[in-house]
C-alpha positions, 0 to 999 in steps of 0.5 A: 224163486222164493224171496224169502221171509222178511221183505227185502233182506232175504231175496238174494242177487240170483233171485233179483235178476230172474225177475228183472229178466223176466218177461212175466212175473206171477207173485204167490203171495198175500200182501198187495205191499209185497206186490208192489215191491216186485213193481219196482224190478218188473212192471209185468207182476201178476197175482195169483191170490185171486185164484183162491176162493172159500170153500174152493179146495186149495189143490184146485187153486194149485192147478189153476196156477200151474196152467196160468203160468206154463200158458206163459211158458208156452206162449215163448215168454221168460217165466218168473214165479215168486212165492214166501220163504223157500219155494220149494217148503209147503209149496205144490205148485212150485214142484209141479210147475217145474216138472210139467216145464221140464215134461216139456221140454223146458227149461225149469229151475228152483232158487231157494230162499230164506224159509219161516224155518231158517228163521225160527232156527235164529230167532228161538236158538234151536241147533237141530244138530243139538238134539236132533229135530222133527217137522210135521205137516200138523194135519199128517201127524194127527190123522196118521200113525207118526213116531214121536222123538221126544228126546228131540225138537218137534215142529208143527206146521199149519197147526190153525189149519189142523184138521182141514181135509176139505183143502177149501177152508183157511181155519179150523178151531179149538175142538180140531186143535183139541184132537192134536192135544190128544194125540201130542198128549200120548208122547208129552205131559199136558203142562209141557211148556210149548213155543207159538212162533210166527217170524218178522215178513216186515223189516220193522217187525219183532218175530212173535214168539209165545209160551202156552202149556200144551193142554192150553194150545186149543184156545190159543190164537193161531192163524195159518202163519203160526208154528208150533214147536215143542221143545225136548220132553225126554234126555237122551239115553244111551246105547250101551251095546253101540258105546261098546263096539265104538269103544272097542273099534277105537282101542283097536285102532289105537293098538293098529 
């Protein structure tokens, strides 16, 4: 189930039932006060943040939580996993315990929920449908050979985390983020303005939302949480072959 982003306002009625149903409940979550607002539907809440440990790859703590609750599972028990935002978005587990469920023979299903992308669509007024938009995993672009749109907005995601191939550190630093700025700076001047954005998980909060230029994203505060967005850099450009034919397709049906 993903409850969304904000505590409380994003969880939806299909969400709330399968945890008051269920017969156990594991959180894949950060905040003990998030935890203890689960309490409230389900007295059986068990977290899975201590599965995580420094310099313990990540995908290893992924596992582990995948064969902590199909244990449940295939103990005969109603199963419930909560986790931030969609869980079905930067999210492994999720996908691979309702795979392993299913392999099994169970029954397995993903609710959605509000992502940290539904927000940043609201709370900075991005239409992706405007100019189109693009999302990177930051690692991905910067260590792979990515095409760019730049006519467009481009996402990047887990930006503090940018260069972490261990999967067992929760930070990087500047000299990593220099490398992104680098490889951004073939597609983008280093003054193009950037937006830092981390959206509310508390009802009394504001979305944080900042303006660095790209040269200056290195020494920017970042933390797993921010996302970085850089708005268009380039207009559109027509294709004059395509208008043509379109041209020609609608004089055609016109004279139909």
């Amino acid at each position: 189930m993903g409850m969304g982003m904000t505590l409380g306002s994003h969880l939806t009625p299909i969400s709330r039932s399968a945890i008051e149903q269920a017969d156990v409940v594991f959180a894949g979550l950060s905040d003990h006060l998030v935890e203890e607002w689960l309490k409230r539907m389900n007295s059986d809440v068990r977290s899975l943040q201590g599965y995580y440990a420094e310099g313990k790859s990540r995908m290893t703590t992924y596992r582990e939580w995948v064969e902590v609750m199909m244990a449940e599972v295939r103990a005969g028990k109603r199963v419930c996993a909560v986790f931030y935002g969609h869980p079905g978005v930067f999210a492994w587990s999720p996908h691979k315990v309702v795979e392993v469920a299913r392999a099994e023979g169970y029954d397995a299903y993903m609710e959605p929920g509000v992502s940290a992308e539904d927000c940043l669509y609201a709370d900075l007024g991005i239409d992706p449908g405007r100019v189109g938009c693009q999302h990177f995993e930051a690692s991905q672009l910067m260590l792979y050979r990515r095409q760019l749109d730049t006519v467009g907005y481009v996402v990047l995601w887990q930006v503090g985390l940018v260069g972490d191939t261990t999967l067992a550190r929760f930070s990087t630093g500047p000299a990593y983020r220099q490398v992104l700025v680098d490889r951004l700076a073939r597609d983008y001047p280093l003054d193009h303005e950037i937006i830092i954005y981390r959206c509310a998980t508390l009802p009394i909060q504001q979305p944080q939302v900042s303006r660095v230029r790209l040269r200056d994203l290195p020494h920017a505060a970042l933390t797993m949480t921010e996302t970085v967005i850089l708005p268009p850099a380039t207009p559109m450009e027509p294709d004059t072959e395509a208008w043509e034919r379109v041209r020609a397709l609608d004089a055609a049906a016109a004279n139909a």
